[in-house]
N, C-alpha and C positions, 0 to 999 in steps of 0.2 A: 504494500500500500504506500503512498507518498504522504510525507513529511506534515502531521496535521498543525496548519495553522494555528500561533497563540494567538490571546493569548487562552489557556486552560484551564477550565470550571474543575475543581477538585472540592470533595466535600463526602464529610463524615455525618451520618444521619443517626442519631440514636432515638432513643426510644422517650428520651427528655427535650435536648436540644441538637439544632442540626447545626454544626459547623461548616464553614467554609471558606476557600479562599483559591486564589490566581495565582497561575503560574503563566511568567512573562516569559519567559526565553530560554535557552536550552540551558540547561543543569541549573537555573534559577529555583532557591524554594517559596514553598507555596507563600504566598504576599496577600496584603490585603485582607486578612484570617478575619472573621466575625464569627459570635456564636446568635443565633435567633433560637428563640422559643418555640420548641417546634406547636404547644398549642395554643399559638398567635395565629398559626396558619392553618387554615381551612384543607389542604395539599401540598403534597410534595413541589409540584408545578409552581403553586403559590408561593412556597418559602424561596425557591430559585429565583422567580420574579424580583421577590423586594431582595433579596440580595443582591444580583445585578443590578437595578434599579438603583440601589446604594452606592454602590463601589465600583462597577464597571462604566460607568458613563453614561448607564442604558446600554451600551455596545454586546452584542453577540458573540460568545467566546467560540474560537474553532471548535473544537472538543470537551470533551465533557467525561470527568469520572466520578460518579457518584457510591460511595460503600454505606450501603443499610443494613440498619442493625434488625434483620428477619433473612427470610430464604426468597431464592433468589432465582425463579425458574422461566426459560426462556426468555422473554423481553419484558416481565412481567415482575413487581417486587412486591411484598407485603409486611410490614412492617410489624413486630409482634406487641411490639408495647404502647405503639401509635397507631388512629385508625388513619393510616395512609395506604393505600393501595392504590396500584395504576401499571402503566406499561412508559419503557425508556423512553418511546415515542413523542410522549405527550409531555416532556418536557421544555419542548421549545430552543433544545441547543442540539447542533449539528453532531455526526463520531460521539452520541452520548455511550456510554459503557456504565452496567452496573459489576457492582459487587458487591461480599457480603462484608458486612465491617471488618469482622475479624480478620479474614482473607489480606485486607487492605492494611490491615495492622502486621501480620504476618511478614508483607512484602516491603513495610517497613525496617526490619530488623537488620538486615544487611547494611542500612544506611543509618546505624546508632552507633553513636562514640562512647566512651568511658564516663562522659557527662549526663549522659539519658540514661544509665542502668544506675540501680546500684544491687549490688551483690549480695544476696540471702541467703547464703550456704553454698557448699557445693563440694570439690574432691581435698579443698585443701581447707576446710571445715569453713566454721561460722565466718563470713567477712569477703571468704574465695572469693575472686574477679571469675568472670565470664571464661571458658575453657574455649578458646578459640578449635576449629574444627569447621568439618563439610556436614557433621551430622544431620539430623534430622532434626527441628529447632518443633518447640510446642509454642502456642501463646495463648491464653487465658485472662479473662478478667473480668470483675465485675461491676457492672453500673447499673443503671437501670433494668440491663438483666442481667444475664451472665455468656459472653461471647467466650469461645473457641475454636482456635482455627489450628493448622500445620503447615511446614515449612520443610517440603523435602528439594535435598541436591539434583540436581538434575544434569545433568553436565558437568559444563563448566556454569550453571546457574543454578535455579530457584524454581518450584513450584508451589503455590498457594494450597492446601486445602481447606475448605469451608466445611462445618460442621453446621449442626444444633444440638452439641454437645452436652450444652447448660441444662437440656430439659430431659437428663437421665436422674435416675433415681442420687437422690442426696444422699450422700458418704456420711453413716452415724459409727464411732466404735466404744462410746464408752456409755454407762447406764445414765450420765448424765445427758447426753445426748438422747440417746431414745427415749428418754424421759420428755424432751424438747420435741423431738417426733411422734410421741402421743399427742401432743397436746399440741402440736400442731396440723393435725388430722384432725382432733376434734373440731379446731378451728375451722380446716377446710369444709367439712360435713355441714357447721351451722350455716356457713356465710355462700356455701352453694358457687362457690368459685368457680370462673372458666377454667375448665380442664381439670378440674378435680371435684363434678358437681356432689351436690349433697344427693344420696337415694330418694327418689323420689317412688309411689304404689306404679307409678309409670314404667318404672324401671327395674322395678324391684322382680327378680328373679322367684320362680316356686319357691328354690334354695336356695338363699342369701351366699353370695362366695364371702371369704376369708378375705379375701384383699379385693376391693372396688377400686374405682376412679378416685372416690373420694379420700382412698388411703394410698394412694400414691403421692408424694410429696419431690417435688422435683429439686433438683437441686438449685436452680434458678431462683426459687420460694426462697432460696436460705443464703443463699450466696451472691449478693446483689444489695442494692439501695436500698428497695424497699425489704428485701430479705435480714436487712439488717434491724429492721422496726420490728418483722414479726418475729425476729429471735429473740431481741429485746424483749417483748410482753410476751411471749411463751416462760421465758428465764424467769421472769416476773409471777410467773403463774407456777412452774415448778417450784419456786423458793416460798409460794406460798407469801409472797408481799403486793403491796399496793403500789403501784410505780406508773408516773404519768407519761402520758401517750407522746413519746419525745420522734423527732425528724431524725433522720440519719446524721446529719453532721451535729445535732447537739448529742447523741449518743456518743460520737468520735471525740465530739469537743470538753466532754465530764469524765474528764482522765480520772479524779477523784470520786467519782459514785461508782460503788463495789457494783449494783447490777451493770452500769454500764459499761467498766471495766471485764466484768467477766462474759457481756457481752460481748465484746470485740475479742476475748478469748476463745472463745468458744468459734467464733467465726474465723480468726486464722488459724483453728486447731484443723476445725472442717475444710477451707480451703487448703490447707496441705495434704489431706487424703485423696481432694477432688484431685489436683494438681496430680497425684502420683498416680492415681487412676487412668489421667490423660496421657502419662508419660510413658508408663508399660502400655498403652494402648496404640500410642504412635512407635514407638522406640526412642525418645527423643533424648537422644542421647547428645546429641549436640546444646540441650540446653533447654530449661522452661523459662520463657518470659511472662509477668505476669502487668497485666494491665489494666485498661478499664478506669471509671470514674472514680472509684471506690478507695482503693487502696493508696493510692498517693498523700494522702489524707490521714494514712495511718502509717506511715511508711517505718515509724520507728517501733509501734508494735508488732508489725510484722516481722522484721528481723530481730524483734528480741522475745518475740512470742513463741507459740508452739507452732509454728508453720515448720519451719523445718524438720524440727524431730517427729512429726506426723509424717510428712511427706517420704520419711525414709524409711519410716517403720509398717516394713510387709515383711512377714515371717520369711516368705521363699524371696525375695526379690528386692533384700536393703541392703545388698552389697551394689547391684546394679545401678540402683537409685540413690544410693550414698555418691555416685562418680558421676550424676548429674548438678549441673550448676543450676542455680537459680535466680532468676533476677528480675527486678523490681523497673518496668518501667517508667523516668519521671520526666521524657522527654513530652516538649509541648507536642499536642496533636499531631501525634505520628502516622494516625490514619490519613489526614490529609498526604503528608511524605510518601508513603502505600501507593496512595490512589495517584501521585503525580510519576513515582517508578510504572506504574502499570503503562501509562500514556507515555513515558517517552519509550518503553518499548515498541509501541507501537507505532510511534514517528518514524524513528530509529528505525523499520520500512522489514522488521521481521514479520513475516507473511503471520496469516491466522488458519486455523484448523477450524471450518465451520461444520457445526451439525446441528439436528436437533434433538441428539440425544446425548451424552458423557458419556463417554465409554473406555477409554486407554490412556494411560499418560502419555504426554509429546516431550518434545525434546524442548530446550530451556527456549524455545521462539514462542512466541505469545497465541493463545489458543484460545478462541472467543466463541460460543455459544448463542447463535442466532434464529432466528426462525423462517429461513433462508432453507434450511436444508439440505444446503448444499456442501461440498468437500472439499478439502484443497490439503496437502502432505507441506508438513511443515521443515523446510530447511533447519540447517545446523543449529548451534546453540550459540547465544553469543558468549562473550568471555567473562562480564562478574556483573552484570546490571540484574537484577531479581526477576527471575521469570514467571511469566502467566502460563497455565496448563488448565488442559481438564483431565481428571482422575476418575475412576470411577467410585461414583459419589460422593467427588468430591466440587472441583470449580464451576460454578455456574454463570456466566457474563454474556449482557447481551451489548451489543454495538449497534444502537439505533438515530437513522439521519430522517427527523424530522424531512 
């Protein structure tokens, strides 16, 4: 394909606020950065609008890469924690291309310095820097939900895998914790939550099963913004005390209240199981980075918390996971970084592999998912710029010109 015209809409969508920002010229990073609320905006279309309208002059950017925080199939996005739904089409910029956040985060990592991580453990104990490697990279983190993605070698590059990781069952191992997972099932059953309704006579089986919808608890519920409220008043309700209905960051911010304190315990204990779940899951032996709105906020209980000593303690599998690094994302918006490596790949004139199904990895040239249908075999790999693929079940991006 030929050289897409700046300058480039890049932009991180979550599930609270969508960020964004311009990219002017080749190897320029993203400029111009704003965050909007995303329920200021009526659509995704919409929040693009007043952000151009803002900061671009009104002008029409060549291209477009957009990473949302939901799944991401054919041309088509939906957003899991915002009611935005739509297709790339309709957003009114030329070479638009989606992704999924994480994905976009993922393809940031190749492009962090010693100043964007900081170090959570790893082979040469509590403090270890980053174990430099071709491995296979994990990224994780939680904000308003809980994104994860992977990062395998491909070459001489980079492949993106996109997940929805976050919505496996929540990692409990001590009786304080299931005591936290009782009671927050019970919670789910009264309040009749999406995706884990309360039984209704509608529903209700001749013979009631052992585990419903209602007693699934994802790990999302727990490991996230709002997941940090219902730990908080679950912890409240196991300890048997009365404790006010507090936001996430005044839970983060009352270093001195013992619930809230043992809240954020209890939350890096769990995200260290989750993490090492996703690690023997990808092999990511090249390293977990962990990200997300959440954690930067807490950056010093996490590394003097129980995140790591969870994260390494599997009976068959804590020598494996002892010789993975860990680290703490505190670069600004790296998803935008992501989403502008993905576009200059594809400047950069590496052909794409179109289908409309994923089905094989390619080689580290950029591999886009459209509803074209059509095919085309991807040339070499280029030499260290972070590549775009499709996996099976894993990349899904479409490339759509208004």
């Amino acid at each position: 394909m030929s050289a897409l015209p700046y300058p480039w809409l890049v932009a991180d969508i979550g599930g609270t606020n969508a960020r964004f920002g311009l990219v002017t010229g080749p190897g320029a990073r993203p400029s111009q950065v704003a965050v909007l609320a995303g329920a200021e905006h009526r659509t995704l279309p919409d929040a693009v609008a007043a952000y151009l309208a803002e900061h671009a002059d009104g002008g029409r950017p060549g291209a477009a890469c957009l990473a949302v925080a939901g799944p991401v199939e054919g041309d088509r996005y939906t957003l899991t924690n915002l009611p935005w739904a739509g297709s790339a089409r309709d957003l009114g910029v030329p070479n638009a291309t989606l992704l999924n956040d994480f994905e976009a985060l993922a393809l940031s990592l190749p492009h962090l310095d010693g100043d964007d991580l900081v170090p959570i453990g790893g082979p040469d104990g509590p403090g270890a820097g980053p174990v430099p490697g071709p491995g296979v990279k994990a990224v994780l983190g939680p904000g308003t939900g809980l994104g994860v993605a992977g990062l395998v070698p491909v070459g001489s590059g980079w492949l993106p895998i996109a997940s929805e990781g976050g919505h496996v069952s929540v990692p409990v191992q001590d009786d304080r914790e299931l005591e936290v997972l009782r009671v927050l099932r019970a919670q789910a059953r009264r309040s009749g939550r999406p995706g884990s309704p309360a039984v209704t006579p509608a529903r209700t089986p001749a013979v009631a099963p052992v585990h419903g919808e209602a007693d699934q608890v994802v790990a999302e519920r727990v490991l996230s913004g709002p997941g940090l409220v219902r730990l908080h008043r679950a912890l409240a309700e196991v300890n048997g005390v009365t404790a006010p209905e507090l936001a996430a960051s005044d839970i983060v911010a009352r270093q001195d209240d013992p619930l809230c304190a043992e809240t954020i315990e209890v939350f890096c204990g769990m995200l260290g199981s989750f993490a090492a779940n996703v690690a023997l899951t990808l092999g990511a032996r090249g390293g977990v980075y962990l990200g997300g709105g959440v954690l930067p906020r807490i950056v010093e209980r996490v590394c003097a918390g129980d995140f790591r000593a969870r994260f390494t303690a599997n009976p068959d599998m804590s020598g494996y996971l002892d010789a993975i690094a860990t680290m703490l994302i505190v670069a600004p918006q790296p998803a935008l970084t992501g989403a502008a490596a993905w576009l200059a790949r594809q400047s950069a004139g590496q052909s794409t592999t179109m289908s409309t199904t994923v089905s094989t990895a390619v080689s580290t040239t950029t591999s886009t998912t459209t509803s074209t249908g059509t095919s085309a075999a991807a040339p070499a790999a280029a030499s260290d710029a972070p590549a775009a693929g499709a996996a099976s079940g894993g990349l899904t991006t479409t490339t759509a010109t208004p």
